[in-house]
C-alpha positions as CSV (number, residue, x, y, z in Angstrom):
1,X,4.2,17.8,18.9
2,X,7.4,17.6,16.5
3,X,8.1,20.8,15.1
4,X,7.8,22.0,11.6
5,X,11.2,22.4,10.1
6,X,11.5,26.0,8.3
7,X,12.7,26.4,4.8
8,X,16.4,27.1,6.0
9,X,16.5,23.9,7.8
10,X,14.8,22.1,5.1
11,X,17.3,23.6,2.5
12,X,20.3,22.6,4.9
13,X,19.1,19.1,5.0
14,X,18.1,18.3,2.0
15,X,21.5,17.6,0.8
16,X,21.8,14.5,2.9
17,X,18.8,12.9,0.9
18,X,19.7,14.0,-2.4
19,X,17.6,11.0,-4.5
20,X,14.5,12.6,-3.2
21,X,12.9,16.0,-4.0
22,X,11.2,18.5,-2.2
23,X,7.7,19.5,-3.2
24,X,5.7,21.8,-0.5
25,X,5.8,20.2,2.2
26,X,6.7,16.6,1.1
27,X,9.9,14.8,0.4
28,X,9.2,12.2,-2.8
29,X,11.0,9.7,-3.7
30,X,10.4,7.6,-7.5
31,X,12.1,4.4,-7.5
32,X,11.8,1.4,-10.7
33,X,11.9,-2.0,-10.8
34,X,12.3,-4.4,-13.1
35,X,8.9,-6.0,-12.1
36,X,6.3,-5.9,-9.7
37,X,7.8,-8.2,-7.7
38,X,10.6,-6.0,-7.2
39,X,8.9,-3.1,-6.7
40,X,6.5,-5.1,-3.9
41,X,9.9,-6.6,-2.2
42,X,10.9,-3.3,-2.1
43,X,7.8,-1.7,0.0
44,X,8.0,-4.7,2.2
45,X,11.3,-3.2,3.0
46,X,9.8,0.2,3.9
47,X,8.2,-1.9,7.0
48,X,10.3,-2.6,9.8
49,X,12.5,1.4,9.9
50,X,9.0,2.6,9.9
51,X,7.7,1.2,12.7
52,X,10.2,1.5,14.5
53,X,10.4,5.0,13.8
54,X,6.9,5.2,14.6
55,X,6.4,7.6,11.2
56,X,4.9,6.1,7.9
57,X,5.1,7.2,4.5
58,X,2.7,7.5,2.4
59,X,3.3,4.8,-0.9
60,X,1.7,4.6,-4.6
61,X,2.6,1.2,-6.5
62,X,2.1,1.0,-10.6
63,X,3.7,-2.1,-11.6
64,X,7.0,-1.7,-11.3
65,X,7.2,2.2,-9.5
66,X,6.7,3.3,-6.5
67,X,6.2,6.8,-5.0
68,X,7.0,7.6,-1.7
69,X,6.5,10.6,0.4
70,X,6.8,11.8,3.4
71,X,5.7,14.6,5.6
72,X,4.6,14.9,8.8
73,X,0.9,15.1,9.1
74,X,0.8,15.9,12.5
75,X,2.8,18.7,12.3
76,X,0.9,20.0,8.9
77,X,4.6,19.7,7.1
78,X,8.6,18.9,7.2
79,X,10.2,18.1,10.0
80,X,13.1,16.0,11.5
81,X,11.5,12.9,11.4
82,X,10.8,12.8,7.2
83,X,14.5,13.6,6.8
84,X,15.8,11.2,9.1
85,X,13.1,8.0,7.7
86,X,14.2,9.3,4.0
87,X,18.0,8.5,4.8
88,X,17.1,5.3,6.2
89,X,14.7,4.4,3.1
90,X,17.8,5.6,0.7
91,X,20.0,3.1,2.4
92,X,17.6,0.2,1.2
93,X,18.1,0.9,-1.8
């Protein structure tokens, strides 16, 4: 099992992702779009770094937003794996 990251090690990471905020034990991210198109191109980009990172975040689409989050339900919170999938979704961006 991947371990839970404490709130020191969360707090020391979260600089490197700092579009997204920490809430609990989740990292969200709220990206726009001009459309829904956009905004559906954009999840279609969340696809391949998450399977191959074998970790999935959790999405909600209205129109032209889209929520992402990430924790590790496994784990029952934060760990390495959410910090290191948010980098890789901010670099889509």
């Amino acid at each position: 099992m991947v371990a839970l990251l404490s709130n020191s090690q969360i707090q020391q990471l979260a600089p490197q992702v700092p579009d997204w905020t920490i809430e609990g034990q989740q990292l969200k991210l709220v990206k726009r779009f001009k459309d829904f198109i956009e905004a559906i191109e954009f999840v279609n980009k969340l696809v391949e770094p998450s399977e191959l990172a074998g970790h999935h975040p959790d999405l909600e689409i209205s129109y032209n937003k889209v929520t992402i989050i990430l924790t590790t339900h496994d784990a029952g919170g934060l760990t390495e794996m959410d910090f290191t999938l948010a980098q890789k979704i901010s670099a889509l961006s």
